[in-house]
N, C-alpha and C positions, 0 to 999 in steps of 0.2 A: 553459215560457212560449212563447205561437205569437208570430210576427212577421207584420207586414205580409205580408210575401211570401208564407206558410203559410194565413193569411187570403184573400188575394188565391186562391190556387190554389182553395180550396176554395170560392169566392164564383163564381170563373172558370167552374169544373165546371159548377154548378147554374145557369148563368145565360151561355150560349156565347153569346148572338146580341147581349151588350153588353159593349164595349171599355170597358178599364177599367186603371188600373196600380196598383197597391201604396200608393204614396201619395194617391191619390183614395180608398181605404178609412182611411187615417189622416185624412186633411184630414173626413170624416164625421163623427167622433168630438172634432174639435178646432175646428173652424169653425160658429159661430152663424148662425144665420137673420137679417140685419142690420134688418128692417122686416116690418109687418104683427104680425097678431093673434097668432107666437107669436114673437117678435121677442126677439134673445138667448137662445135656448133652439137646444140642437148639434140641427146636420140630423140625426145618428143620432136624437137624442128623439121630431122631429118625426112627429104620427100620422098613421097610414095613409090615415086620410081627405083628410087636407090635401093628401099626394102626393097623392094620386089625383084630388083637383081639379086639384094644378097641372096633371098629366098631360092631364087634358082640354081646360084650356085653355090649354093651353101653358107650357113651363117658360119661365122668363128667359132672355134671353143670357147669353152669358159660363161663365166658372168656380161660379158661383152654379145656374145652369140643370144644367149637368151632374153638379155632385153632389148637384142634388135629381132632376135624372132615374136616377141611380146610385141613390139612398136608394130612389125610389120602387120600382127593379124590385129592390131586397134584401129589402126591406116586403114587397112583394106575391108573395114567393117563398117567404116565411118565413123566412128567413136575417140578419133582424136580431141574433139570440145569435150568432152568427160574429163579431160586432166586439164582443163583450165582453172578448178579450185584448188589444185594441187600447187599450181603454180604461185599463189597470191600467200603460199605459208613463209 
């Protein structure tokens, strides 16, 4: 079974020019989108389109902002099945 930390490395590799830690790839899998059209549904679910608008028009503030800017550049890397051993803790 990988851990956060094994995920993170491998997420780290493919993706060097965004700061990121171990637990922003668990908080993905375990924190819901609080408002709007996919409202209640984990940032990992959320589709590639949706990042990709927030991306153009700007992510949120906060903790909210960065781990949809985190989701959007794992989306748009292909690297979403890297948090499927995240998902089974």
């Amino acid at each position: 079974m990988h851990n956060a930390g094994e995920v993170h490395e491998n997420i780290q590799a493919a993706t060097p020019s965004h700061s990121m830690n171990p637990e922003d790839l668990q908080r993905l899998v375990t924190v819901a989108m609080p408002y709007g059209k996919y409202k209640d549904r984990l940032i990992a679910d959320l589709p590639g389109p949706y990042l990709a608008w927030f991306a153009r028009k700007g992510f949120p503030p906060g903790e909210l902002g960065r781990l949809l800017a985190l989701m959007h550049e794992i989306d748009h890397n292909g690297l979403s099945p890297l948090l499927a051993p995240l998902r089974q803790r």
